[in-house]
mmCIF file as Biopython writes it, N, C-alpha, C and O atoms, coordinates in Angstrom:
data_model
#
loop_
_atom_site.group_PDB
_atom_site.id
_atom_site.type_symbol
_atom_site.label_atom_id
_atom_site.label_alt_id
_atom_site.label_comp_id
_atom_site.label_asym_id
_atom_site.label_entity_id
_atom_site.label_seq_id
_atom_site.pdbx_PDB_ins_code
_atom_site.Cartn_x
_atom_site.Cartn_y
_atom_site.Cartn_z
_atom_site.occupancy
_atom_site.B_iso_or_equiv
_atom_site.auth_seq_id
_atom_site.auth_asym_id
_atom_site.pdbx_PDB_model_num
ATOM 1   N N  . UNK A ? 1  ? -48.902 -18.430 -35.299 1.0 0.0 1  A 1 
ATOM 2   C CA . UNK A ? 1  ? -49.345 -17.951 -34.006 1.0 0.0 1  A 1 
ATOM 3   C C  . UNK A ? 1  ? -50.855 -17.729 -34.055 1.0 0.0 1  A 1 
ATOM 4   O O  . UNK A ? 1  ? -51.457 -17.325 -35.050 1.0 0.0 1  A 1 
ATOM 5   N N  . UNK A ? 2  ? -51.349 -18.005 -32.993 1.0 0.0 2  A 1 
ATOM 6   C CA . UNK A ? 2  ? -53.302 -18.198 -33.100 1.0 0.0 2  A 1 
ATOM 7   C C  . UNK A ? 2  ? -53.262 -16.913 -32.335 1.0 0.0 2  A 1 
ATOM 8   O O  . UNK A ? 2  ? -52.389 -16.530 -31.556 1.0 0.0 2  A 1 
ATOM 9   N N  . UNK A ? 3  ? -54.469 -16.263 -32.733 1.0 0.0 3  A 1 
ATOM 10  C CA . UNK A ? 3  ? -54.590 -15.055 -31.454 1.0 0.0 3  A 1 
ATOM 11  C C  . UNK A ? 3  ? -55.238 -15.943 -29.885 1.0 0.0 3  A 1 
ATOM 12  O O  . UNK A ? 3  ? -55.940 -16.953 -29.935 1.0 0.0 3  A 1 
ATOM 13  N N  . UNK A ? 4  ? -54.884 -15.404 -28.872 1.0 0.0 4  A 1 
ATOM 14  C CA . UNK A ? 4  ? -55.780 -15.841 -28.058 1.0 0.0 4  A 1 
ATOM 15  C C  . UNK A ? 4  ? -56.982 -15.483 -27.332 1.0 0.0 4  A 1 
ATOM 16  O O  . UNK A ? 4  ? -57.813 -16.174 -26.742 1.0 0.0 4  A 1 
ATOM 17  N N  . UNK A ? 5  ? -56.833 -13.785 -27.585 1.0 0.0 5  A 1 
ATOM 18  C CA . UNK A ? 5  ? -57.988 -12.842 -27.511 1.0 0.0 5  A 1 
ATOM 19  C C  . UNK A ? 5  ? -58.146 -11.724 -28.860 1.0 0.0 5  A 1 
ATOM 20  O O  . UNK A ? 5  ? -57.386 -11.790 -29.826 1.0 0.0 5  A 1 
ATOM 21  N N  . UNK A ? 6  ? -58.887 -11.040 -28.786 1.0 0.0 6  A 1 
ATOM 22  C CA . UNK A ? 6  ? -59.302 -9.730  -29.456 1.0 0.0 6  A 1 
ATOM 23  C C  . UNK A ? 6  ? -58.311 -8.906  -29.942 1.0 0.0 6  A 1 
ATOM 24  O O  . UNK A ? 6  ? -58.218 -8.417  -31.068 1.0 0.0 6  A 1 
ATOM 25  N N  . UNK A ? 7  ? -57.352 -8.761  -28.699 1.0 0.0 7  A 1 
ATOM 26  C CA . UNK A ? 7  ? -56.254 -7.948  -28.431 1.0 0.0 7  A 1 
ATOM 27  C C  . UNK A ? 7  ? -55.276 -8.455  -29.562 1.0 0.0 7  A 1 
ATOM 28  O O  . UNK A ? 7  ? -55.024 -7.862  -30.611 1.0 0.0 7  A 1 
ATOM 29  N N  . UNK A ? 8  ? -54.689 -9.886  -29.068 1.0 0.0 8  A 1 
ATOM 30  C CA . UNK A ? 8  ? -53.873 -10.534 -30.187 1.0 0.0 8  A 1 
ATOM 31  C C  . UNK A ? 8  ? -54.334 -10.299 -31.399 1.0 0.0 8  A 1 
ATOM 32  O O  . UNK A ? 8  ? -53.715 -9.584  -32.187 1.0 0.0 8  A 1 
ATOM 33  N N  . UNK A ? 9  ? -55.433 -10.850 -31.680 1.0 0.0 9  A 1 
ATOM 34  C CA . UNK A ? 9  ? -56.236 -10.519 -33.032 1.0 0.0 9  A 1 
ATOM 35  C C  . UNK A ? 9  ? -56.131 -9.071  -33.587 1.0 0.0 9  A 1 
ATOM 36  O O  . UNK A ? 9  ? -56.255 -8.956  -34.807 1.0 0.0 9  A 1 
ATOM 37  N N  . UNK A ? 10 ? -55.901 -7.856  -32.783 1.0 0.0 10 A 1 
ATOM 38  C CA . UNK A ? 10 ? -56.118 -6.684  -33.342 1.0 0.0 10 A 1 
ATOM 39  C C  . UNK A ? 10 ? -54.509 -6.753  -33.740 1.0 0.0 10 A 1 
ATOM 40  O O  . UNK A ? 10 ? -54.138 -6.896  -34.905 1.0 0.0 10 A 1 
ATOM 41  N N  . UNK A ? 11 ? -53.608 -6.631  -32.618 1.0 0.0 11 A 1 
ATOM 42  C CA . UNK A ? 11 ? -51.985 -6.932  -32.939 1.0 0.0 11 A 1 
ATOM 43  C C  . UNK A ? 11 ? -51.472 -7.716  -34.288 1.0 0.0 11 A 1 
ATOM 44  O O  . UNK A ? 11 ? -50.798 -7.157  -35.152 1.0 0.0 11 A 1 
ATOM 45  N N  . UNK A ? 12 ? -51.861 -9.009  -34.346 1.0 0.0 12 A 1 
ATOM 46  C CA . UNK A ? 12 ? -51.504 -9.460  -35.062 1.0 0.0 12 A 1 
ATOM 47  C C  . UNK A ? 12 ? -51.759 -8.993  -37.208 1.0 0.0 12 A 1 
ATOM 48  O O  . UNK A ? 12 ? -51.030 -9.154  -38.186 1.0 0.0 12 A 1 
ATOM 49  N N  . UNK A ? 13 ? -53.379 -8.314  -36.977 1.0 0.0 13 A 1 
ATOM 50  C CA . UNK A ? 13 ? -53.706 -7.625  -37.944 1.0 0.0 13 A 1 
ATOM 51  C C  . UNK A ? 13 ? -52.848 -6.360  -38.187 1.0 0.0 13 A 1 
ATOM 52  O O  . UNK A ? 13 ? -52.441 -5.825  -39.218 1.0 0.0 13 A 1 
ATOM 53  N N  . UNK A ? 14 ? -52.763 -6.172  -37.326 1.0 0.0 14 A 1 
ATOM 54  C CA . UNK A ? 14 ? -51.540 -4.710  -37.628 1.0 0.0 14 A 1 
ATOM 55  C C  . UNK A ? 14 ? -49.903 -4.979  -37.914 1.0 0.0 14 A 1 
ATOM 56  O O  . UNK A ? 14 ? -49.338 -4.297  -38.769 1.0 0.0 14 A 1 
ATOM 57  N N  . UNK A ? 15 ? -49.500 -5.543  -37.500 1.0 0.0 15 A 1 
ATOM 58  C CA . UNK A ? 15 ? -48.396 -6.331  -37.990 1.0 0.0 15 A 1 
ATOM 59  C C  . UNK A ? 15 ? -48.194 -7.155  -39.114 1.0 0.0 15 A 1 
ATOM 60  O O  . UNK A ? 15 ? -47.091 -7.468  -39.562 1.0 0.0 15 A 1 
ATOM 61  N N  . UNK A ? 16 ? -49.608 -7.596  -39.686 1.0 0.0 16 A 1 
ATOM 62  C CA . UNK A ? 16 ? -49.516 -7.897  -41.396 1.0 0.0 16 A 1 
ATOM 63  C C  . UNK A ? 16 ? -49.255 -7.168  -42.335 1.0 0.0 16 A 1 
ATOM 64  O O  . UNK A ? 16 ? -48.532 -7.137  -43.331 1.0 0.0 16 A 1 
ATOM 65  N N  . UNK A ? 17 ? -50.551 -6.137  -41.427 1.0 0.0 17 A 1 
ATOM 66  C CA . UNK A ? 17 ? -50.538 -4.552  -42.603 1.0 0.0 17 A 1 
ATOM 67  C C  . UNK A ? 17 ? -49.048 -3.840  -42.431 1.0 0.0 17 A 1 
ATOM 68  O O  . UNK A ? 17 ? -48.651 -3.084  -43.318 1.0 0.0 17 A 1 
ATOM 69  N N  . UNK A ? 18 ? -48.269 -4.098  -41.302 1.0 0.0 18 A 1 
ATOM 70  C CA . UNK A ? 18 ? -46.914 -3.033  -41.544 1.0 0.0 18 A 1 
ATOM 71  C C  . UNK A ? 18 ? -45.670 -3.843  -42.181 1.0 0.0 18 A 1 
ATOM 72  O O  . UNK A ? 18 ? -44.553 -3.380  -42.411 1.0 0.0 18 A 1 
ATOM 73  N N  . UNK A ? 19 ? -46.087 -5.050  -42.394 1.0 0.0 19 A 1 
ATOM 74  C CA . UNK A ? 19 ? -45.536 -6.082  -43.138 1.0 0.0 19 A 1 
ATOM 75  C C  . UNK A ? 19 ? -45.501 -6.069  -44.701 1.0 0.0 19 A 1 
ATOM 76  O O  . UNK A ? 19 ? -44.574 -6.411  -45.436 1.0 0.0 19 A 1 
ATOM 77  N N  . UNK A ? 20 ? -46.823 -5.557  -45.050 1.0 0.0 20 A 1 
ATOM 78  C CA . UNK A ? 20 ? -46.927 -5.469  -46.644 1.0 0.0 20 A 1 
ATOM 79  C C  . UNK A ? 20 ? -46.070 -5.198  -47.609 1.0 0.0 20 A 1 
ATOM 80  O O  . UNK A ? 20 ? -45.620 -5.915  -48.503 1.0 0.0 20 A 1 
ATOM 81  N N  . UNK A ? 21 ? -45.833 -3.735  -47.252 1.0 0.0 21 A 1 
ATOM 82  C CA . UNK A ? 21 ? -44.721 -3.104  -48.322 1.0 0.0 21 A 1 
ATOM 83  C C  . UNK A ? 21 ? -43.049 -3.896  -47.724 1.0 0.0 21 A 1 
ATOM 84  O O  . UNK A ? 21 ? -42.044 -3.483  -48.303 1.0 0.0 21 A 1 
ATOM 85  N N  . UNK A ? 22 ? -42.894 -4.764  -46.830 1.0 0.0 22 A 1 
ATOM 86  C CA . UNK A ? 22 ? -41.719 -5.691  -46.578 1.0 0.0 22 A 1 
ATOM 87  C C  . UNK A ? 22 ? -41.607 -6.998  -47.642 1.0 0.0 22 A 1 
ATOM 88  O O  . UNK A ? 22 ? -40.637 -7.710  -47.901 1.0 0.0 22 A 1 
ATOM 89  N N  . UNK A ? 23 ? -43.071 -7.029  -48.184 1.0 0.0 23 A 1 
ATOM 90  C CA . UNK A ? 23 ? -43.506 -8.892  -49.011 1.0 0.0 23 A 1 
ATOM 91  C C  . UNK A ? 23 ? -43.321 -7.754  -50.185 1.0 0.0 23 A 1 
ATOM 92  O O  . UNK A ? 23 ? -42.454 -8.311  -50.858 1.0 0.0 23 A 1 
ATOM 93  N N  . UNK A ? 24 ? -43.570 -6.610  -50.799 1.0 0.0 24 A 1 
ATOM 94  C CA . UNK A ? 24 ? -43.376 -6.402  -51.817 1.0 0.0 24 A 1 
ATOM 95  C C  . UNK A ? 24 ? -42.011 -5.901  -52.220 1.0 0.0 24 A 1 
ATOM 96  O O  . UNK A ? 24 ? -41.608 -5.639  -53.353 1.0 0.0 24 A 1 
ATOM 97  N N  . UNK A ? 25 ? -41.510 -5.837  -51.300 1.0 0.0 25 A 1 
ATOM 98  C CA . UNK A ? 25 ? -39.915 -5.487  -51.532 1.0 0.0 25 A 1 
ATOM 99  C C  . UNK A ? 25 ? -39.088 -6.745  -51.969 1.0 0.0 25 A 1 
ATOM 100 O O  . UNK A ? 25 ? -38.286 -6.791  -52.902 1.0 0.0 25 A 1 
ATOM 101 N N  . UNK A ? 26 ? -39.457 -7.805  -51.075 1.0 0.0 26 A 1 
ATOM 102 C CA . UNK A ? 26 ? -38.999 -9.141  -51.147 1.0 0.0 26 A 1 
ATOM 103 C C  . UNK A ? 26 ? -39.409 -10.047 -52.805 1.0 0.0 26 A 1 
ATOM 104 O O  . UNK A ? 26 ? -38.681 -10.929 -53.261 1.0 0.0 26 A 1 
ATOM 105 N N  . UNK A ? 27 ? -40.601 -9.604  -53.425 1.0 0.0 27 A 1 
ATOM 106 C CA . UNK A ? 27 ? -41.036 -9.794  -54.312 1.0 0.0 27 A 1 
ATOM 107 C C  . UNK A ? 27 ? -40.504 -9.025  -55.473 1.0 0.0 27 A 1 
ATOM 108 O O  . UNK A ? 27 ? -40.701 -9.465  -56.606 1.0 0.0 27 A 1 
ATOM 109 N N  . UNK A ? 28 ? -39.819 -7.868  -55.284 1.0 0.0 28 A 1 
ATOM 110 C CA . UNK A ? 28 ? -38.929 -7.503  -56.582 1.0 0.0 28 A 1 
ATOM 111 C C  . UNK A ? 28 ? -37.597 -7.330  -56.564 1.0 0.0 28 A 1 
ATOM 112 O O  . UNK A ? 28 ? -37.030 -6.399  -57.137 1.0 0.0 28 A 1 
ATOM 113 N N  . UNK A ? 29 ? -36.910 -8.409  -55.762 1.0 0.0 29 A 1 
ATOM 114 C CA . UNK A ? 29 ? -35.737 -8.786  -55.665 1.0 0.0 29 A 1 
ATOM 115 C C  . UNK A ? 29 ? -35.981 -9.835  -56.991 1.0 0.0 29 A 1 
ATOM 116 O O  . UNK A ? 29 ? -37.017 -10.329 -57.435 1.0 0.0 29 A 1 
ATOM 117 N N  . UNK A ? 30 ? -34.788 -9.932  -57.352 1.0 0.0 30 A 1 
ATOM 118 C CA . UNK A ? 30 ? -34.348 -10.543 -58.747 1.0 0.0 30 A 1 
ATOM 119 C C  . UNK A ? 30 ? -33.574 -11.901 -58.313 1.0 0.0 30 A 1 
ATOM 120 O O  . UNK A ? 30 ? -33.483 -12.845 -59.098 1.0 0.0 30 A 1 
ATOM 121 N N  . UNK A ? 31 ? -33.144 -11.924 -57.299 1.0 0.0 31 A 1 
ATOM 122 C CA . UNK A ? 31 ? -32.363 -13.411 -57.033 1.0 0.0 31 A 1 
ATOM 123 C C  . UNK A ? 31 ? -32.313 -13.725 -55.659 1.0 0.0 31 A 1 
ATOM 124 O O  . UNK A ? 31 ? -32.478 -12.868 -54.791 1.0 0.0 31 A 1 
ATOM 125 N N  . UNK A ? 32 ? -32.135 -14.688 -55.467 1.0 0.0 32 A 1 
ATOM 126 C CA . UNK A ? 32 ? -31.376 -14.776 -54.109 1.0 0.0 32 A 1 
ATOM 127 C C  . UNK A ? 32 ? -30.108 -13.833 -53.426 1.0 0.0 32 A 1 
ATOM 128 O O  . UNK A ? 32 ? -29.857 -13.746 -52.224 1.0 0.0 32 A 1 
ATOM 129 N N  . UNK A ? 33 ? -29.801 -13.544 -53.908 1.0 0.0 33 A 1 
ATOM 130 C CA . UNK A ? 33 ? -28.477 -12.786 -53.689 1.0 0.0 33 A 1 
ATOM 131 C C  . UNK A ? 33 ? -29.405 -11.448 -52.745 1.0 0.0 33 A 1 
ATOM 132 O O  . UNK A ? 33 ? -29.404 -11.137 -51.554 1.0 0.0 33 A 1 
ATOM 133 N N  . UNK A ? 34 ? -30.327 -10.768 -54.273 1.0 0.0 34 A 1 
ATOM 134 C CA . UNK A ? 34 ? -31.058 -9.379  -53.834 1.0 0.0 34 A 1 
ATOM 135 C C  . UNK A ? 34 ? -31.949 -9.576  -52.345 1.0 0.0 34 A 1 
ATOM 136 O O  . UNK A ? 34 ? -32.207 -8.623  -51.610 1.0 0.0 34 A 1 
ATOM 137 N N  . UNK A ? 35 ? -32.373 -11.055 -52.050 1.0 0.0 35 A 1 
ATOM 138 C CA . UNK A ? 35 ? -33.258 -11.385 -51.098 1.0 0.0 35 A 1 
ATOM 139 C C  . UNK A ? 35 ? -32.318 -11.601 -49.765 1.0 0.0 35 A 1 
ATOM 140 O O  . UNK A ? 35 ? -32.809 -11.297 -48.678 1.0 0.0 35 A 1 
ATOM 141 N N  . UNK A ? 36 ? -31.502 -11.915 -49.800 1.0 0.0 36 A 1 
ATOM 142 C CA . UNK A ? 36 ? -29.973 -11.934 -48.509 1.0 0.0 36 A 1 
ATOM 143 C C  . UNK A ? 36 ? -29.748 -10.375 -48.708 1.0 0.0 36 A 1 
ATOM 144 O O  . UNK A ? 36 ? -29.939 -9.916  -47.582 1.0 0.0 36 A 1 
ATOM 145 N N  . UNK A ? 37 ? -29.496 -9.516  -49.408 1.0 0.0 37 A 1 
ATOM 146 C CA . UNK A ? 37 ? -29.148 -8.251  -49.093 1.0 0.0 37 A 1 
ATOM 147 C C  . UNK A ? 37 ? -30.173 -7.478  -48.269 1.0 0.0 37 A 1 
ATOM 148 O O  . UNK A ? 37 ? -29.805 -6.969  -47.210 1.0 0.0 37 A 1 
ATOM 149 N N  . UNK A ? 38 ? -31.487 -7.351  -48.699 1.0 0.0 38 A 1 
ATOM 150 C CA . UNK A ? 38 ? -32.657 -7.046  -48.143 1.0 0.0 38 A 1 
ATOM 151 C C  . UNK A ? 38 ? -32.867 -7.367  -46.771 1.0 0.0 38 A 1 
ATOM 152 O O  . UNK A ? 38 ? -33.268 -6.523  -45.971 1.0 0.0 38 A 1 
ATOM 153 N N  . UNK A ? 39 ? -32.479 -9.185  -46.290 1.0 0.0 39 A 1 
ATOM 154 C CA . UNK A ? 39 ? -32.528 -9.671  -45.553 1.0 0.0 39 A 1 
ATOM 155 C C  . UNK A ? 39 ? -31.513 -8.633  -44.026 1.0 0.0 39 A 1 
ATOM 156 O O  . UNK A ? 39 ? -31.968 -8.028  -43.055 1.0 0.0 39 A 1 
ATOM 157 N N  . UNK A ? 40 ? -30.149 -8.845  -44.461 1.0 0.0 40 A 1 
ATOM 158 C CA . UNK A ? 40 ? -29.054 -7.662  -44.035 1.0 0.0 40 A 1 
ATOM 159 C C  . UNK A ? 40 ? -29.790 -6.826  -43.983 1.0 0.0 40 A 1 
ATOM 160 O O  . UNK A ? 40 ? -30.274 -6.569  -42.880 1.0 0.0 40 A 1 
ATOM 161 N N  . UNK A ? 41 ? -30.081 -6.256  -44.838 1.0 0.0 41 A 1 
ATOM 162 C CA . UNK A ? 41 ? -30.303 -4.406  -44.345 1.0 0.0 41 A 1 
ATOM 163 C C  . UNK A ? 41 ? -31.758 -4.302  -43.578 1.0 0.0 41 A 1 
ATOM 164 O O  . UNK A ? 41 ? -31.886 -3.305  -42.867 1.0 0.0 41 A 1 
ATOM 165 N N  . UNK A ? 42 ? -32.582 -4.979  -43.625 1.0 0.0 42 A 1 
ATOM 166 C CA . UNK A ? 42 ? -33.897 -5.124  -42.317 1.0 0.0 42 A 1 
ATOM 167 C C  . UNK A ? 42 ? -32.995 -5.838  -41.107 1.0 0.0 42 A 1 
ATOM 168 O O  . UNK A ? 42 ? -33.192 -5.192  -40.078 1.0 0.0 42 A 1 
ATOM 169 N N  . UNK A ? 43 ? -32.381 -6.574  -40.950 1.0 0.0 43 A 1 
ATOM 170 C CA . UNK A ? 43 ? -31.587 -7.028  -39.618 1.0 0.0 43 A 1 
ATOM 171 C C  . UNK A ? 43 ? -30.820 -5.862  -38.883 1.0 0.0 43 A 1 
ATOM 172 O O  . UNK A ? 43 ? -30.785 -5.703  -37.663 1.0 0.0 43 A 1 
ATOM 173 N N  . UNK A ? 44 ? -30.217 -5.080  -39.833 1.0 0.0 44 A 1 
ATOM 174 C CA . UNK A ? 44 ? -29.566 -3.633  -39.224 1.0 0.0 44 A 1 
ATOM 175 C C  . UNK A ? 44 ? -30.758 -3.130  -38.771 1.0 0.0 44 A 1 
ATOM 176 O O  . UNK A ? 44 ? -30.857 -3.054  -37.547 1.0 0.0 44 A 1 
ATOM 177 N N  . UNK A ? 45 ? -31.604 -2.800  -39.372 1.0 0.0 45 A 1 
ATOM 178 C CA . UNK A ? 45 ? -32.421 -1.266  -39.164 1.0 0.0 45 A 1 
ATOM 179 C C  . UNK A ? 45 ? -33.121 -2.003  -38.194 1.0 0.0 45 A 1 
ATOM 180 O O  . UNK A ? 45 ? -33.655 -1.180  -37.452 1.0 0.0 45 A 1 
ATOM 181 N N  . UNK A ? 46 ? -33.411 -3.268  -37.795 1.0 0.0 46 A 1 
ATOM 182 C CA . UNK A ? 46 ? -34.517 -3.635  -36.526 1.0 0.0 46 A 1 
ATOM 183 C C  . UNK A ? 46 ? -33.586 -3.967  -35.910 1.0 0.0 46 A 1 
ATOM 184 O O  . UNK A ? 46 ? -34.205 -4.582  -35.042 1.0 0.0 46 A 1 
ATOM 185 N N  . UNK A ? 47 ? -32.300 -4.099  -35.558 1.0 0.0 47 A 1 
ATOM 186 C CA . UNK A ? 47 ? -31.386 -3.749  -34.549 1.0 0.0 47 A 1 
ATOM 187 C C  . UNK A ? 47 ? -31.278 -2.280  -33.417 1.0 0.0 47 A 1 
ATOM 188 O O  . UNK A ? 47 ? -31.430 -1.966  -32.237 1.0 0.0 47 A 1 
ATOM 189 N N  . UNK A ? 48 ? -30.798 -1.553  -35.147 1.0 0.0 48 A 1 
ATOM 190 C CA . UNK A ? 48 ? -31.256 0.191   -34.643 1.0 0.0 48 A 1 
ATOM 191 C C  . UNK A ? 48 ? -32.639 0.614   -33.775 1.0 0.0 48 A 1 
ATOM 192 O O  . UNK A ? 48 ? -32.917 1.468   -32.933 1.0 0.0 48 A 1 
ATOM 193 N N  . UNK A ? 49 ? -33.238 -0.313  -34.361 1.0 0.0 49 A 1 
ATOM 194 C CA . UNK A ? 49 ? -34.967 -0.160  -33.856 1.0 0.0 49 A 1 
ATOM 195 C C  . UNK A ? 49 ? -35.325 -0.557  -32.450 1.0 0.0 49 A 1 
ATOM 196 O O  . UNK A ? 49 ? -36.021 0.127   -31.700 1.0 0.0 49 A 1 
ATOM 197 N N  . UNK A ? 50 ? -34.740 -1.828  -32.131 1.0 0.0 50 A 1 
ATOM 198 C CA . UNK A ? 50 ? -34.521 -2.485  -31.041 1.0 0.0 50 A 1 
ATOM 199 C C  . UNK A ? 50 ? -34.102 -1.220  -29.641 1.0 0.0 50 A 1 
ATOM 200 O O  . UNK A ? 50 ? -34.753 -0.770  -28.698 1.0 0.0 50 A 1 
ATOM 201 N N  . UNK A ? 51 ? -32.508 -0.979  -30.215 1.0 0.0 51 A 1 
ATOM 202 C CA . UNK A ? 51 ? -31.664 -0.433  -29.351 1.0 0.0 51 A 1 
ATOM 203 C C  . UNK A ? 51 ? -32.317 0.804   -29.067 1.0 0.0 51 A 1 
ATOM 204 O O  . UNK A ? 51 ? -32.427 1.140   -27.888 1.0 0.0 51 A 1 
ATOM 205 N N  . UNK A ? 52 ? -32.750 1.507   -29.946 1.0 0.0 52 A 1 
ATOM 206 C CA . UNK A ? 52 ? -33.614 2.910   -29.819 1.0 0.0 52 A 1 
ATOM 207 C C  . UNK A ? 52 ? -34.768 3.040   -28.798 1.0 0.0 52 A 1 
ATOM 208 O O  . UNK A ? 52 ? -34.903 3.874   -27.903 1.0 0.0 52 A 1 
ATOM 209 N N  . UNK A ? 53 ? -35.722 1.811   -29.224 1.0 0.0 53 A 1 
ATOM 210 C CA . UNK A ? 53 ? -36.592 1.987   -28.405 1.0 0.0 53 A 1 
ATOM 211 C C  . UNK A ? 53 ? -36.676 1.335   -26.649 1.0 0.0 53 A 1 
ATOM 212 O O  . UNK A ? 53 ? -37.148 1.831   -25.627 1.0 0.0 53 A 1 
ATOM 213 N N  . UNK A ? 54 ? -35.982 0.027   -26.919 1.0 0.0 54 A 1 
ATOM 214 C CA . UNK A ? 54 ? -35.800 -0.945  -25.586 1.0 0.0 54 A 1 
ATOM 215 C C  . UNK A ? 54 ? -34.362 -1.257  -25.173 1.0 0.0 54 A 1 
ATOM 216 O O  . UNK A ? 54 ? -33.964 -2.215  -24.510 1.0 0.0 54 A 1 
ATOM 217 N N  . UNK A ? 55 ? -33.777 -0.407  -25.620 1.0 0.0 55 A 1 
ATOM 218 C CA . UNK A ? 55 ? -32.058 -0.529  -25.221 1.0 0.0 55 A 1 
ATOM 219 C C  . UNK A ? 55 ? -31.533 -1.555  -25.708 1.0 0.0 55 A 1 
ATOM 220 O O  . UNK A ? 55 ? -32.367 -2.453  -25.822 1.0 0.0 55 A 1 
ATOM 221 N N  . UNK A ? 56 ? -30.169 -1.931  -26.171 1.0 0.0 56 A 1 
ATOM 222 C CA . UNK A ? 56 ? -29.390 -2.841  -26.269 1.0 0.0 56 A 1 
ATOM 223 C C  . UNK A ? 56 ? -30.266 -4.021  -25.315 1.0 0.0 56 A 1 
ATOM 224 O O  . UNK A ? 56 ? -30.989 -4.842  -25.880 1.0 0.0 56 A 1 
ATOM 225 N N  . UNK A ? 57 ? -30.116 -3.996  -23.890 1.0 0.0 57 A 1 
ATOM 226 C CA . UNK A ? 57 ? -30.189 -4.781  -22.701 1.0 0.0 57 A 1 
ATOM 227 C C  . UNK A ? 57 ? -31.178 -5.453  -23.577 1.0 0.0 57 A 1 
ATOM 228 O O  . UNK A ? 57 ? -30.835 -6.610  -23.820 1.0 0.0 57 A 1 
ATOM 229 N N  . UNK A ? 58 ? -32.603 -5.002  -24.280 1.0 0.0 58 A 1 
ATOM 230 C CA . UNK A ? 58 ? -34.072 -5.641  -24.101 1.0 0.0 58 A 1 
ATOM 231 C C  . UNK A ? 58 ? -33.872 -6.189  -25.869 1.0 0.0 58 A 1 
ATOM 232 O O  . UNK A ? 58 ? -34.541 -7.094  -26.367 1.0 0.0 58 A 1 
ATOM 233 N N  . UNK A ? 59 ? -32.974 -5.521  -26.480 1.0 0.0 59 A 1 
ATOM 234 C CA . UNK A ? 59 ? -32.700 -5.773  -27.722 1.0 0.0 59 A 1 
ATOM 235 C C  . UNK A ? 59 ? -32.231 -7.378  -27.524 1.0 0.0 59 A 1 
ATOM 236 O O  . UNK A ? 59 ? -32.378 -8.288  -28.340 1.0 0.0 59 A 1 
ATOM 237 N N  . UNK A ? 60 ? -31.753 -7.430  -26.480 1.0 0.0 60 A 1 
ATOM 238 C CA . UNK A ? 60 ? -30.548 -9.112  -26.402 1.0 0.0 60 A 1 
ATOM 239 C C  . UNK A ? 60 ? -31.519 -9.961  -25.932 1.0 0.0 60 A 1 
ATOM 240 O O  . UNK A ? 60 ? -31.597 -11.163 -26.186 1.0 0.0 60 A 1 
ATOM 241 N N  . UNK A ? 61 ? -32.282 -9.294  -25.219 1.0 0.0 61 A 1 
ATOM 242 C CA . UNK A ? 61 ? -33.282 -10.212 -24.345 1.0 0.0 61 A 1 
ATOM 243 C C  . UNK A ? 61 ? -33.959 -11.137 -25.389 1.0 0.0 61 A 1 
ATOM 244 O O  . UNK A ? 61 ? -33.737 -12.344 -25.483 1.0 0.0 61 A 1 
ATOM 245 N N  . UNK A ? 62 ? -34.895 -10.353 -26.235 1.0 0.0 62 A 1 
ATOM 246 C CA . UNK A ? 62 ? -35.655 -10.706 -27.518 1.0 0.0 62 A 1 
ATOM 247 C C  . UNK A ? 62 ? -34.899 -11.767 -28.452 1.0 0.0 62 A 1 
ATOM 248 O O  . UNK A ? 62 ? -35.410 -12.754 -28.982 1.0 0.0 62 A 1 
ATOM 249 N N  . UNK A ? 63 ? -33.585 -11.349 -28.534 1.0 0.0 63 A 1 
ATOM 250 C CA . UNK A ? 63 ? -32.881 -12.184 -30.034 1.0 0.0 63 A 1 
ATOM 251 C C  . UNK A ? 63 ? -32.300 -13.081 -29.536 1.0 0.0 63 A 1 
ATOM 252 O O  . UNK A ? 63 ? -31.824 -13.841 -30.379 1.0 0.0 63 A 1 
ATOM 253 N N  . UNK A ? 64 ? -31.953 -13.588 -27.658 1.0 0.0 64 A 1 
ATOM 254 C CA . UNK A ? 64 ? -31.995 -14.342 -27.342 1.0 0.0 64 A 1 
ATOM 255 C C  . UNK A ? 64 ? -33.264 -15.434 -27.050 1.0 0.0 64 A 1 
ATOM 256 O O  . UNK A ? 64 ? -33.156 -16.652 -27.194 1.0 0.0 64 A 1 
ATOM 257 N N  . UNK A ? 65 ? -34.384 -14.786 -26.648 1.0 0.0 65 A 1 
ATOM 258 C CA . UNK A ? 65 ? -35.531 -15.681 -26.765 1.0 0.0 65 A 1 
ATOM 259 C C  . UNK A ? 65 ? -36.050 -16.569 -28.161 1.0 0.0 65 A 1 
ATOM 260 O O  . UNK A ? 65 ? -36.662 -17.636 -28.210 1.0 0.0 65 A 1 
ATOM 261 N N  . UNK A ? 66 ? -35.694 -15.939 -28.944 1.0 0.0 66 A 1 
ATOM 262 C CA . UNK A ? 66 ? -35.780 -16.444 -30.429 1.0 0.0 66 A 1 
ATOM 263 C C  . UNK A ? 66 ? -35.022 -17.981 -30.385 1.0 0.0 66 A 1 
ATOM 264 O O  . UNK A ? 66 ? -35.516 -19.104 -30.478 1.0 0.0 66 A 1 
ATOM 265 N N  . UNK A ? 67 ? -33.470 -17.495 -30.185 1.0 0.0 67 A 1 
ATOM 266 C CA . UNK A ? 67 ? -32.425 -18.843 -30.299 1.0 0.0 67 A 1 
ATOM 267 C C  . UNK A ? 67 ? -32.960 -19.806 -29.103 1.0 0.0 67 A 1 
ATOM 268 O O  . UNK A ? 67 ? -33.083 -20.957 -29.522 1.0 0.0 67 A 1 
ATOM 269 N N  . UNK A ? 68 ? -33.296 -19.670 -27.797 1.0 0.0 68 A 1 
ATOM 270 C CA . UNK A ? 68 ? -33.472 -20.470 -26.928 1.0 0.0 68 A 1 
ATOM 271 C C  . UNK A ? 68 ? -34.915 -21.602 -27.031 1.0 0.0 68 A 1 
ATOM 272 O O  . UNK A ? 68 ? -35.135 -22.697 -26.513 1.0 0.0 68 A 1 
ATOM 273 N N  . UNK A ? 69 ? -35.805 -20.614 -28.068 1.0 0.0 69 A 1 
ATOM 274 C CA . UNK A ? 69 ? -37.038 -21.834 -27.980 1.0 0.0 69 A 1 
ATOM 275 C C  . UNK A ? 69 ? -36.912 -22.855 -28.581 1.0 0.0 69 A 1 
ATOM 276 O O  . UNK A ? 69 ? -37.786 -23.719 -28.518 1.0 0.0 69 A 1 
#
């Protein structure tokens, strides 16, 4: 994704940085196996995350836009 303004550019920098400690978690998984479990348990909790903040309704909206592009 390119930024297209400042804005994007600031967004997108902040979303690396809250990303970090996610690449180092992923990095001391021991197998594939540990990297699918990890995988699961961030899919729950940004579900929870979803529903908490933008309801179920906006939660579906999103994870449908994903499958449709």
């Amino acid at each position: 994704m390119k930024p297209k303004d400042k804005k994007d550019l600031e967004i997108m920098q902040r979303m690396a940085e809250l990303t970090q400690p996610i690449d180092r978690q992923i990095m001391m998984c021991d197998d594939a196996n540990e990297v699918l479990m990890l995988a699961s348990a961030m899919l729950t909790t940004a579900i929870r995350i979803f529903d908490e903040q933008i309801t179920e309704e906006g939660r579906n909206h999103i994870l449908m836009s994903y499958v449709t592009e």
